[in-house]
C-alpha positions in Angstrom: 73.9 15.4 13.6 77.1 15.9 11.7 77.2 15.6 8.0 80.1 16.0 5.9 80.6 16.8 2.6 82.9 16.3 -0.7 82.8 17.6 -4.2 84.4 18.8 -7.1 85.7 22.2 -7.4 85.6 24.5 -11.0 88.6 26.1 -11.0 90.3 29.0 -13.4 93.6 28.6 -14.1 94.7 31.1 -11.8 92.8 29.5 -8.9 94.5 26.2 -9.5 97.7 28.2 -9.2 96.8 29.9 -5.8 95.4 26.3 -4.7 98.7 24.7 -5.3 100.6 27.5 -3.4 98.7 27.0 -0.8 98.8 23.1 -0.7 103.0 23.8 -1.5 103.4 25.6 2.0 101.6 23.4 3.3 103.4 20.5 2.4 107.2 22.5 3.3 105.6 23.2 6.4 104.9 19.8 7.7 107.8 18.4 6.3 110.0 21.2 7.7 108.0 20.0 11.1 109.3 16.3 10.6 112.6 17.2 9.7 113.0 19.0 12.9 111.2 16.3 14.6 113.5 13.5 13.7 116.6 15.6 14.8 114.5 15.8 18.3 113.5 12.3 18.0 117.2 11.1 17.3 118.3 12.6 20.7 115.5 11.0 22.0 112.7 14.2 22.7 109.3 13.6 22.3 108.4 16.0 19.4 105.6 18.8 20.4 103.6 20.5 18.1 103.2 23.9 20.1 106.8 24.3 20.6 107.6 23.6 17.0 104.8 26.0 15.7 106.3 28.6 18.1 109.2 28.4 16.5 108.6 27.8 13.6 106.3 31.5 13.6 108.9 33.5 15.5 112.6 32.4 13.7 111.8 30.4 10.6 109.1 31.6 9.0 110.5 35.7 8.8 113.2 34.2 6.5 110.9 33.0 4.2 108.8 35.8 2.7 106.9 33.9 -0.3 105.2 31.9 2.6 103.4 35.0 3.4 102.3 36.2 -0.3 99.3 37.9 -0.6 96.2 36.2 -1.1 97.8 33.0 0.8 95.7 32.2 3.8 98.1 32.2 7.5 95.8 29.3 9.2 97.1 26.4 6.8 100.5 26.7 9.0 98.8 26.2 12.0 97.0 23.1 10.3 99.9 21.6 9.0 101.5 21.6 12.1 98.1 19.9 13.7 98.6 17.2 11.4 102.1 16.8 11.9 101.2 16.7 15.9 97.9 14.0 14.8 100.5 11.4 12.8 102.8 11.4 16.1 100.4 11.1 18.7 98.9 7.8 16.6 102.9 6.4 16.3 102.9 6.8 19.8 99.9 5.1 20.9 100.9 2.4 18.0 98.2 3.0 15.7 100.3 4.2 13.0 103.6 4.3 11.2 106.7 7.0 11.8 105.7 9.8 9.8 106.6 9.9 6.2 107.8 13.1 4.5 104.9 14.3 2.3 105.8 14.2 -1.9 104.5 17.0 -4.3 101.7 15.9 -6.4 100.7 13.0 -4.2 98.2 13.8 -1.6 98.2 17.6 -1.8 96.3 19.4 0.5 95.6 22.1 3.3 92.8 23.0 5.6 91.6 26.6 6.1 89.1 28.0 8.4 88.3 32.1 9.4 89.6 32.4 12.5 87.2 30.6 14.2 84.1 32.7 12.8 81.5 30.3 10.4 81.9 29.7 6.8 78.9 29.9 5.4 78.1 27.4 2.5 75.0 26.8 0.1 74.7 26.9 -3.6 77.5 26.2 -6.2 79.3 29.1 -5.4 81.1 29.2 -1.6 83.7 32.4 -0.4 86.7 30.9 1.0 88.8 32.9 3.4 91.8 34.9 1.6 91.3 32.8 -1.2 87.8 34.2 -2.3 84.7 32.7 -4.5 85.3 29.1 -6.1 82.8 27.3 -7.9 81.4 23.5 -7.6 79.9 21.1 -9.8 77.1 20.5 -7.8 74.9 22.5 -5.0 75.9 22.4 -1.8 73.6 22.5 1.7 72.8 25.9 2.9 74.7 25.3 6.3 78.2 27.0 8.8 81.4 24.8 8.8 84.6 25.8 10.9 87.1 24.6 8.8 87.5 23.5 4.4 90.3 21.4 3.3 90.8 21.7 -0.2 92.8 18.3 -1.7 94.1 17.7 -5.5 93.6 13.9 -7.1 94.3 13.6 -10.3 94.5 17.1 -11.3 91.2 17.7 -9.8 90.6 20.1 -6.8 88.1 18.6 -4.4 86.2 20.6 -1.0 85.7 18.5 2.2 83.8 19.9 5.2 82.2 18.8 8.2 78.4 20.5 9.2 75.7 20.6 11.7 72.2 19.6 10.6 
């Protein structure tokens, strides 16, 4: 059975700061995505997550350096472009609306995993890739989970993630 899970981070200053570096690519990321998908969209191309990710990796992102600081974890591109690809594919069926540009401060967020290895979780303490050992509020299961996103409401930083039982 899957279980998921969300709580309450503890966070020192410092690792509010890296979280909202993180969360800030993410968001120019997706919204570089959608910007380039509405110029694609406007000539009437069906936007494709694998080709924008491509490029995005192999001509855009070497001309920005601060996206690949130290201590900020690569996969959150990769997710940001999923979700980019997730919002088009449910306008498309008609499930949804035309993705909206995403505001900062409103929302923020970004998913992280370790390369496909397990995450392993359990206690109030939990390692996160690159980013390295946050503390909860409350214990968490002792269990594996592929992937964390980490989301900010109301100035509080908030762990979600998905495990087997």
């Amino acid at each position: 059975m899957l279980l998921s899970i969300k709580t309450k981070l503890k966070l020192s200053k410092q690792q509010q700061i890296i979280m909202s570096k993180h969360a800030g690519i993410a968001r120019f990321i997706y919204n570089w995505g959608l910007a380039t998908s509405n110029e694609l969209y406007k000539d009437e191309l069906k936007p494709d997550k694998y080709l924008l990710k491509k490029f995005f990796n192999n001509h855009v992102k070497p001309e920005f350096t601060w996206i690949k600081e130290k201590g900020i974890c690569q996969k959150i591109t990769q997710y940001a472009f999923d979700n980019l690809g997730d919002a088009f594919s449910r306008f498309f069926k008609g499930l949804g609306k035309y993705p909206n540009f995403k505001k900062k401060g409103k929302h923020d967020s970004f998913t992280i995993d370790a390369s496909g290895k397990p995450i392993p979780v359990g206690g109030k303490t939990i390692k996160l890739p690159t980013i390295g050992w946050v503390k909860t509020y409350e214990g968490l299961p002792h269990a594996a989970c592929k992937s964390i996103t980490i989301s900010r409401t109301a100035n509080s930083w908030f762990i979600a993630f998905a495990y087997e039982q």
